[in-house]
Every structure is written in structure tokens, then in C-alpha cells.
N, C-alpha and C positions, 0 to 999 in steps of 0.2 A: 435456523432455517432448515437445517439436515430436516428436522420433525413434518415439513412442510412437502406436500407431492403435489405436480399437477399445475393448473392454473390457480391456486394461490400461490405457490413459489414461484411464478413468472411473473404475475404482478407486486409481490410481494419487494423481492430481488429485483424487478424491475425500478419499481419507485426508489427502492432504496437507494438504488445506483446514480439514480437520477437525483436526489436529494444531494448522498456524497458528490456529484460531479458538480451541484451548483455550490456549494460550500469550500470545494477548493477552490473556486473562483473565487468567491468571498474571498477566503484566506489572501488569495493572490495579491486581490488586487487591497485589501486592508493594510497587506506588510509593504506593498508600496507607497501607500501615505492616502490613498481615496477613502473620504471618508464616507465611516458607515452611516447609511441611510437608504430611502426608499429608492432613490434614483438608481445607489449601487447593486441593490436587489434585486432588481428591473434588469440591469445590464448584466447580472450574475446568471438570470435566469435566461434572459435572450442569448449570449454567450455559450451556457449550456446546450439549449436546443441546438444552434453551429456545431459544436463541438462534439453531440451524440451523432456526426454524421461526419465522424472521423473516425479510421478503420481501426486504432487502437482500443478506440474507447467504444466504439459499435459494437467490436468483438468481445471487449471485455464484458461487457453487457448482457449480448447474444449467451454466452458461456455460462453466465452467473460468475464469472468469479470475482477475488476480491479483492482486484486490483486499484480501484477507485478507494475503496476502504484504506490501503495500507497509502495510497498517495496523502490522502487527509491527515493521515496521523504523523507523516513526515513532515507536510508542509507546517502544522499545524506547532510541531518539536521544533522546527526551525526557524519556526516566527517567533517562538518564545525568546524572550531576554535572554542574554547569556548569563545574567544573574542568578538565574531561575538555577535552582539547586538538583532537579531533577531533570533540568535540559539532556534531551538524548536519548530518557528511557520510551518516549515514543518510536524514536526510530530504531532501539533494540526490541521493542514489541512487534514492531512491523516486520525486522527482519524475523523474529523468531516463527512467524505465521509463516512466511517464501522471502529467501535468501536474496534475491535481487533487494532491498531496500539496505541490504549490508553497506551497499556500497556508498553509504552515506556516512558511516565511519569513518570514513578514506576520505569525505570529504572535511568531516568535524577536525579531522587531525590537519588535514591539508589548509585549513584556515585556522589552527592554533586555539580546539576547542578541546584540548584533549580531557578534562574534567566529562565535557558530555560523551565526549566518543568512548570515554573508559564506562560513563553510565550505559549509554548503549549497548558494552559489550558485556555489562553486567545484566541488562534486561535482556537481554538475547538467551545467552546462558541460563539466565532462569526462567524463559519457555520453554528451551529445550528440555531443563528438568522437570517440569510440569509435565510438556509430553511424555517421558521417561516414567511420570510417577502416572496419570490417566489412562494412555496405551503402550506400555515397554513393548513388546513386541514391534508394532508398528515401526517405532521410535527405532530400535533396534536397524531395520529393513533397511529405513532412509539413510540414517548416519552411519551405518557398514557399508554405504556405497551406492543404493540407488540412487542419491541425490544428482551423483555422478555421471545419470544412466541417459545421456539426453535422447534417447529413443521412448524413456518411461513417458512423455509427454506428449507424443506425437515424434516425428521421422524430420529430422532437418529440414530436408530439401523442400518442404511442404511450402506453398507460394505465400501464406502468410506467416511466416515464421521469418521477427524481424530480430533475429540475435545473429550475433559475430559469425558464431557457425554456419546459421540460415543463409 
């Protein structure tokens, strides 16, 4: 999407946002035992519309960012079997993109998944070396310490800023 300016990136990132946010519904309500069919596509999709008129996911929208993205791929690694050999490297993918989805590591360990929480922190690690080998410098910027910088985002005090700090 970077390649995209304008009103195709607002529609673009619009829909898109709008597809992820009906799909982790899916997810949701699959991993609770509804099954899939047209009725649940219907309530996936009414659901959503509710839902783009809640201020987390308004703003994530409003912003383009891609926070709806890294939700699907959590839910998504977490509805996987725990057989599944690869359980985890979604949610070490997601963290490797922004550090909040880490904290699902903390959850894979805290329910005795440590196979996937070790895979997460092996796919974590190797986006970061991907950043490292794509833009070192950049890569560089964040992991010496701006990650750290919670002013690089915006200012705390800001009325929508719903973290600990905020």
C-alpha cells in the first residue's frame, strides 16, 4: 500500500480494514463452535458495521493502520490446534510488525504452550532480522531505543490514547 497515494489508498485501506474486521469475527465466532455458513456471514458482516463505530477500531481505520491485520493473525494462530507444528509463528509475525501482539507469548506460556510461544519468539526474531537485512539503519533507530520513546507516537496525555500511560 506505501505505492498507493490519495483516494486509492483511502479506499483501498478502507475496504481492506473492513474485510480484516469481518474475518475476525468469522474467526471468533468459528473458534467458538458457530457454524460456518451464510447465516454466520450475515451476522459477521452486521457485527462489523456495529463494531466500525467503536473508537478503537474507528481510529484504527481513520489512521490506516494495521491493527486489524495483526488481530487476524493472532486470532487466527490461536484458533489453530495446538498440534499444529507451527502454532505461534503467526503471533511472532504480528509481533515482529508492532510489539503489542508480544504479549501473547505471556499468554501461550501462561496456558502451557510453550512449543508455540518458543515458535513466536522464533518468528519475532526473524522479522526483526529481516528488518535488519531490508533497512539496518532504520532497524538500527528503533531497537537502540526509540521503541522506548512513547512521545515518537504522539504525547500521552492525548484524549485518545488508551495505554497504561494514557
Amino acid at each position: 500500500l506505501a505505492l498507493l497515494h490519495g483516494q486509492p489508498f483511502l479506499v483501498i485501506g478502507t475496504l481492506g480494514n473492513v474485510v480484516l474486521l469481518i474475518a475476525s469475527v468469522w474467526v471468533c465466532c468459528t473458534w467458538l463452535g458457530y457454524r460456518r455458513d451464510a447465516r454466520l456471514a450475515v451476522f459477521s458482516v452486521a457485527l462489523s458495521a456495529v463494531l466500525l463505530w467503536c473508537e478503537p477500531v474507528r481510529e484504527t481505520v481513520s489512521f490506516g493502520q494495521v491493527n486489524l491485520f495483526l488481530m487476524v493473525l493472532v486470532l487466527v494462530d490461536l484458533a489453530l490446534p495446538d498440534t499444529v507444528r507451527w502454532k505461534g509463528a503467526l503471533v511472532g509475525i504480528a509481533a515482529g510488525i508492532k510489539l503489542t501482539p508480544a504479549f501473547f507469548v505471556l499468554y501461550l506460556l501462561a496456558t502451557r504452550r510453550t512449543r508455540a510461544a518458543g515458535v513466536a519468539v522464533v518468528s519475532c526474531l526473524a522479522t526483526v532480522a529481516l528488518g535488519f537485512a531490508l533497512l539496518p539503519r532504520d532497524s538500527l533507530t528503533f531497537w537502540s531505543g526509540a521503541f522506548m520513546d512513547p512521545t515518537r507516537v504522539g504525547v500521552p496525555e492525548h484524549p485518545g490514547n488508551e495505554t497504561l500511560r494514557g
